[in-house]
C-alpha positions in Angstrom: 130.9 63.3 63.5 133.5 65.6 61.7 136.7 63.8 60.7 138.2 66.8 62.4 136.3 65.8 65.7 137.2 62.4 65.0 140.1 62.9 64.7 141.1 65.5 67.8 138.9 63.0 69.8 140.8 59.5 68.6 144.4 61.4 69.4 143.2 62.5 72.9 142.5 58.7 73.8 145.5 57.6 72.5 147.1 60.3 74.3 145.3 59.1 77.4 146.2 55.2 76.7 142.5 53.8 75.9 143.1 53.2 72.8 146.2 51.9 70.2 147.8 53.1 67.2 146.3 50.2 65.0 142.8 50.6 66.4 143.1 54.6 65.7 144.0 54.0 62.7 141.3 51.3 61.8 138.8 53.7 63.0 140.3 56.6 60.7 139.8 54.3 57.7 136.1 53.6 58.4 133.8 55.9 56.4 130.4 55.8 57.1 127.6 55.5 54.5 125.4 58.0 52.9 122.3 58.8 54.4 120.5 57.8 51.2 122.2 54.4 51.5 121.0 53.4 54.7 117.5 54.6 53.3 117.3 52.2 50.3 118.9 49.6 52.4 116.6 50.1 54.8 113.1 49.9 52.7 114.6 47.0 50.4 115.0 45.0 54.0 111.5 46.0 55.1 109.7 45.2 51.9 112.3 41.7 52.3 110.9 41.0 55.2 107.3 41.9 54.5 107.1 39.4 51.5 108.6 36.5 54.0 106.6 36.9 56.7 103.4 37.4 54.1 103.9 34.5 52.6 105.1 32.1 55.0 104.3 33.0 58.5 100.8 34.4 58.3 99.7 31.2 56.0 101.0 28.8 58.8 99.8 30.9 61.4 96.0 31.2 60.4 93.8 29.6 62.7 96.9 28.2 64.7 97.9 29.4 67.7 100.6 26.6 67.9 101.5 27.8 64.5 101.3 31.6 65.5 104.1 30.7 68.7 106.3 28.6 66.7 106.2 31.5 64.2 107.4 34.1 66.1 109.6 31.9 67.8 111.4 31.2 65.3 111.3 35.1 64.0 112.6 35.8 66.7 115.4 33.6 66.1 116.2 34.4 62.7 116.2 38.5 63.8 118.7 37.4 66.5 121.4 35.8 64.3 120.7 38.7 61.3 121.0 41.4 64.4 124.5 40.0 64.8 125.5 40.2 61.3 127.4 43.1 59.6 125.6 45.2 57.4 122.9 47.6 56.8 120.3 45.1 54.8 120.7 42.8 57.2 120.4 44.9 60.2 117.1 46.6 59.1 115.9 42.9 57.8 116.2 41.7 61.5 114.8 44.4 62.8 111.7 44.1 60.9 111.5 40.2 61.8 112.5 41.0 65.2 109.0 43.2 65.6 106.8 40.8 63.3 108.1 38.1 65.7 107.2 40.2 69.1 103.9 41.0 67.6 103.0 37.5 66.8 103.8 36.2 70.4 101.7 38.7 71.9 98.9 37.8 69.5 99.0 34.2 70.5 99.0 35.1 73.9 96.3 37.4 73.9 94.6 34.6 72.0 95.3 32.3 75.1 94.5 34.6 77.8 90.6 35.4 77.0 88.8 37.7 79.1 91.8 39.3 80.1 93.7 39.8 76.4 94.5 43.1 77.1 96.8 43.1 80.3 97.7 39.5 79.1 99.0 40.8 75.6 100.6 43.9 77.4 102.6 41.6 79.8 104.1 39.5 77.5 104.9 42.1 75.0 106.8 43.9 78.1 109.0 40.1 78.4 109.2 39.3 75.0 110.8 43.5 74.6 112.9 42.9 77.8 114.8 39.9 76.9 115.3 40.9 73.2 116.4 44.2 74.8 119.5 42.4 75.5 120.3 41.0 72.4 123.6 42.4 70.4 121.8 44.8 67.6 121.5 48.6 66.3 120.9 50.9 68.4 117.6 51.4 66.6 116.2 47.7 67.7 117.2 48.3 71.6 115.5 51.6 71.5 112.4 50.0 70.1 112.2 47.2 72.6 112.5 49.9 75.2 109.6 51.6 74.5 108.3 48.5 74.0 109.1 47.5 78.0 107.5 51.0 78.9 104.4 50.9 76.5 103.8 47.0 78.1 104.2 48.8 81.8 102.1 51.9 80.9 98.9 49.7 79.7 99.3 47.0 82.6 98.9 50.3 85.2 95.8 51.4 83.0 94.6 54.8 82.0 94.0 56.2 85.6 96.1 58.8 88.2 98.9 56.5 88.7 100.0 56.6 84.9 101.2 60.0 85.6 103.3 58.7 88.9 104.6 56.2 86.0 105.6 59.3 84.0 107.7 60.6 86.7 109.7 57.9 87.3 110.2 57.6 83.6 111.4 61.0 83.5 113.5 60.9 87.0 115.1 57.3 85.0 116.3 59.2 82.4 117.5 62.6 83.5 119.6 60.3 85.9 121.2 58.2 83.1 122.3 61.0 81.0 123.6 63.0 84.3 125.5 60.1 85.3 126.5 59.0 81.7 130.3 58.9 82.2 129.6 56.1 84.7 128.2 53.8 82.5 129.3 55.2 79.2 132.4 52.3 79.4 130.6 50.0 80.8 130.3 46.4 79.0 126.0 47.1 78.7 126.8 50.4 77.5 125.0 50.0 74.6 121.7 49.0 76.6 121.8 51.6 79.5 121.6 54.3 76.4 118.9 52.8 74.8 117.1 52.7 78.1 117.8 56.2 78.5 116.5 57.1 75.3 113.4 55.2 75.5 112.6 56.8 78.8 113.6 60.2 77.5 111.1 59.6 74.6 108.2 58.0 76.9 108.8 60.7 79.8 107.5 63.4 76.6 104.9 61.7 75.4 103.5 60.7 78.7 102.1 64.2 79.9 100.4 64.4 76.6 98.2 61.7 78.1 97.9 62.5 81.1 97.6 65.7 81.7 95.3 67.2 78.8 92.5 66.5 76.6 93.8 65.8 73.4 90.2 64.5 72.0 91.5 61.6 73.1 89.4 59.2 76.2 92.8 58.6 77.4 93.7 62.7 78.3 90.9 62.5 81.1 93.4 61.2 83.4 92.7 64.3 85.7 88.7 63.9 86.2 89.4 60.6 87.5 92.0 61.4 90.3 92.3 65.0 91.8 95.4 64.3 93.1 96.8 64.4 90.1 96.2 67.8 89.7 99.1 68.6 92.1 100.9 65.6 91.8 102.5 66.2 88.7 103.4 69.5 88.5 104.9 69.2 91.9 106.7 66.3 90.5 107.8 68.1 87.8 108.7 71.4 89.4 110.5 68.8 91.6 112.6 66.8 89.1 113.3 70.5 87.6 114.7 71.9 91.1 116.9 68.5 91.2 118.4 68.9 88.2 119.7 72.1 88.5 120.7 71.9 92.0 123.1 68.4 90.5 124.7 70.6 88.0 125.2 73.7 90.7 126.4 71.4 93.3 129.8 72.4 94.9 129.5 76.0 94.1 128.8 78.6 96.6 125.6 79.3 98.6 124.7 82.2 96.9 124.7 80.6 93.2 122.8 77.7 94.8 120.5 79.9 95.8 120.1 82.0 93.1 119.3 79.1 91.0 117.1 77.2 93.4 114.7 80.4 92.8 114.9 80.7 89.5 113.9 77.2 89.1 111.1 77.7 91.8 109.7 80.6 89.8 109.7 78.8 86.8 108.1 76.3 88.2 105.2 78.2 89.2 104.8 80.0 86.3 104.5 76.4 84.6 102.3 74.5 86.7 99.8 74.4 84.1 102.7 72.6 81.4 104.1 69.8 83.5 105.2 68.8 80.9 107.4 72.1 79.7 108.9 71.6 83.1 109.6 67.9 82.6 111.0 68.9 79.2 113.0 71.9 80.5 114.6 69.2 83.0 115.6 66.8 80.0 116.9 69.5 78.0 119.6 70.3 80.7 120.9 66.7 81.3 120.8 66.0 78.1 123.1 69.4 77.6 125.2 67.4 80.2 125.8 64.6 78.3 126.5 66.6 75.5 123.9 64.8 73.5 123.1 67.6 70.5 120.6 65.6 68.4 118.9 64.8 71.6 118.8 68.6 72.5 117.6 69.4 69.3 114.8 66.9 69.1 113.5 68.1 73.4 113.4 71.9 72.2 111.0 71.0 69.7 109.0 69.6 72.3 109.6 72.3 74.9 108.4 74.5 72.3 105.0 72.2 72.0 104.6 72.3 75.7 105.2 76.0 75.8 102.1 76.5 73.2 100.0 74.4 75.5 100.9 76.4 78.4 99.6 79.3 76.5 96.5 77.5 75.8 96.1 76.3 79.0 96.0 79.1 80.6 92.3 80.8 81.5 93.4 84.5 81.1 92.5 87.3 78.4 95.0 87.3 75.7 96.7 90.6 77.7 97.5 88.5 81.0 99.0 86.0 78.8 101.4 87.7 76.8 102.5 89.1 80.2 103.0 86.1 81.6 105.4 84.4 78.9 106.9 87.8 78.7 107.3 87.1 82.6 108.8 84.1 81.9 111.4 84.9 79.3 113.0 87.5 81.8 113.3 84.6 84.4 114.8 82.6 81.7 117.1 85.7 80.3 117.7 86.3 83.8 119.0 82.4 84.5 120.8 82.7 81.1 122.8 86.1 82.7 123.5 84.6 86.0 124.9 81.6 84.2 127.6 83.7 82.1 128.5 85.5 84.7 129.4 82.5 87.1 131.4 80.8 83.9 133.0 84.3 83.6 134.2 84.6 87.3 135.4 81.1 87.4 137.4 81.7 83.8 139.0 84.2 85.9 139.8 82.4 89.2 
């Protein structure tokens, strides 16, 4: 952030009473890092923590499984007290002992389990993410255990037609975390809700990348196996789509409802062969809600992805395509218009 951002933004909540003079001004005095800083820090950690677990934990570990638990156990436990710990080296050392510790656990386990080691290594990696989820760290650690919750979920559901059920509800999670944000943004598990958001946010992209096309890839037949997933998910995402817009349109009049509710409807049916540009397109927006920039950035690189695979997708001479993503640009200018003007006429109420 700019200081002058910083600084307009620390004098309106001190205007407002939420925060102090003295913790202002303590936050004034703090200068973040270089970028190149964190960097360094962050690969001497790594390489740290490689060397350790190297030469210690894999040597005790071989041909143990009690040694191979009481290994990442106590990983675990020394990520958890350098988590808490100020400092970059530190920080990136614990989350590096944090993920050898999670890995060995669910080796062990999937050591224990058998037949079964796949579903068996996938469920405790989803308990073992959960409840260091919770722990005090970076915002880079939660993330990660996020995914790794979602990742444990995905692969105990299995590589059928409900994965991409699984993919909605990832994506409905997280458009309604960022468009409720300011409920939970003071909230004491703050820090978690947004990692959970961002994981979901991540995982709801990904996701129709798997299920919904052939990337050479066993897993991207999702849709021989279950024909209802050939409706399912586009309706789901045309659906999420229509939702979010109708949230961020709600208490204005009928006619802007309305106009909107059809826009969305025709974009959704001119992208029900890119779920996934749809589910994107619905990210984008409540992420533009939360005024999360780096998170916008980062989703119209992926719209963009999902708007090649559209074009790709579709079984038309290269004529009918051009004309319909020339189609679909005028709904989009045309949304883009209707917006202005309803910004315009209520600058002017």
């Amino acid at each position: 952030m700019r200081e002058s951002w910083k600084q307009a933004l620390l004098e309106n909540l001190r205007q407002r009473g939420i925060v102090d003079e003295a913790a202002a001004a303590a936050v004034m005095q703090q200068s973040p890092a270089p970028w190149f800083v964190h960097l360094f820090a962050g690969l001497a950690a790594w390489l740290a923590a490689l060397m350790l677990i190297l030469s210690s934990a894999l040597a005790l570990a071989h041909d143990s499984l009690f040694g191979a638990i009481l290994i990442g156990a106590m990983l675990l436990g020394l990520a958890v007290w350098l988590l808490r710990q100020p400092g970059i080296f530190l920080a990136q050392m614990g989350l590096a002992l944090s993920l050898a510790g999670q890995g060995m656990l669910v080796y062990a386990v999937g050591e224990l389990s058998g037949s079964d080691e796949l579903r068996s290594c996938a469920l405790s990696g989803a308990l073992v993410a959960l409840g260091m989820l919770w722990v005090p760290a970076p915002a880079l650690h939660r993330v990660l255990c996020a995914l790794g919750v979602f990742a444990g979920v995905a692969v105990l559901i299995g590589f059928n037609g409900w994965l991409s059920l699984y993919g909605l509800l990832l994506a409905g999670l997280a458009l309604l975390l960022w468009l409720r944000r300011g409920a939970w943004a003071g909230a004491p598990q703050a820090l978690v809700w947004r990692a959970v958001a961002a994981a979901a946010t991540l995982a709801a992209m990904a996701l129709p990348l798997i299920a919904r096309r052939d990337w050479t890839l066993p897993l991207g037949r999702l849709a021989d196996e279950a024909a209802w997933v050939l409706w399912l998910y586009p309706l789901g995402a045309a659906t999420l789509l229509l939702g979010v817009a109708l949230w961020l349109v709600r208490g204005q009049s009928l006619a802007r409802v309305a106009s909107v509710g059809i826009a969305c409807l025709v974009v959704g049916a001119l992208g029900w062969a890119a779920p996934g540009l749809l589910v994107t397109g619905a990210l984008w927006l409540a992420l533009f809600r939360a005024c999360e920039r780096l998170w916008c950035a980062l989703v119209g690189l992926v719209v963009t992805l999902y708007l090649g695979d559209l074009y790709y997708s579709l079984h038309l001479s290269l004529l009918h395509k051009s004309m319909v993503l020339m189609l679909s640009g005028v709904v989009l200018l045309l949304l883009r218009w209707l917006v202005l003007r309803f910004w315009e006429a209520d600058n002017e109420s």
